[in-house]
C-alpha positions in Angstrom: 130.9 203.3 73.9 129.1 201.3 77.0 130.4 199.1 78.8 128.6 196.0 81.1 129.3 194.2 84.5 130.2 190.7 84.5 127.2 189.7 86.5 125.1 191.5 84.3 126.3 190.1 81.0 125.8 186.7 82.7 122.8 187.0 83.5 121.8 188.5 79.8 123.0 185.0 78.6 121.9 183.0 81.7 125.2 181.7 82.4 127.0 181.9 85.7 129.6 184.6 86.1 132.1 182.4 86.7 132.2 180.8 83.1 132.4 184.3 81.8 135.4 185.4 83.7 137.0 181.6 83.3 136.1 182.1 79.2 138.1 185.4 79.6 140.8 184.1 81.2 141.3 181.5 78.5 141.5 184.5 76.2 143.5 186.5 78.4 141.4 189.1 79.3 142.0 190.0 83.4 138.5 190.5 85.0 139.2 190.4 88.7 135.4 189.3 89.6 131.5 189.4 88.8 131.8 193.3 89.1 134.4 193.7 86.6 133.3 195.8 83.7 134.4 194.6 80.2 133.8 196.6 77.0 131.3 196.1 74.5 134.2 194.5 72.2 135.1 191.8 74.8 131.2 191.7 75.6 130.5 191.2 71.7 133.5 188.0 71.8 131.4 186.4 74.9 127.8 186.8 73.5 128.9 185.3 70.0 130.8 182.4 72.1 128.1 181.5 74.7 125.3 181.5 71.6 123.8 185.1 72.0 124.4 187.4 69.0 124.4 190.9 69.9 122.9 191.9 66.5 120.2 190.0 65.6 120.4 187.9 61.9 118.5 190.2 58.9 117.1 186.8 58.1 115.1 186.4 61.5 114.0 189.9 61.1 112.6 188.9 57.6 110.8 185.6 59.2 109.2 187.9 61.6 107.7 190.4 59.2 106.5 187.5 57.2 104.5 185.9 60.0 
């Protein structure tokens, strides 16, 4: 089990840290600042919210091997 920093994880999904750590708030998840560390759960929650899956779809894969 790995964890991530904030700041990293924003800029993974090219977001500011900020709306990370407001979008945990709003779930209630304390992260002090940008250097917090969340775990890949909470990590997983934000990807799928902010429109990055963590795994990608078996159907993309399929489109790929087709091309």
């Amino acid at each position: 089990m790995s964890k991530i920093k904030v700041y990293e994880l924003a800029k993974e999904l090219d977001v500011h840290s900020k709306d990370i750590i407001e979008f945990l708030g709003k779930k209630n998840i304390e992260v002090k600042s940008h250097m917090s560390t969340l775990e890949d759960t909470d990590a997983d929650m934000v990807k799928k919210s902010m429109g990055k899956a963590s795994v990608p779809d078996k159907a993309e894969a399929g489109d790929k091997e087709a091309a």
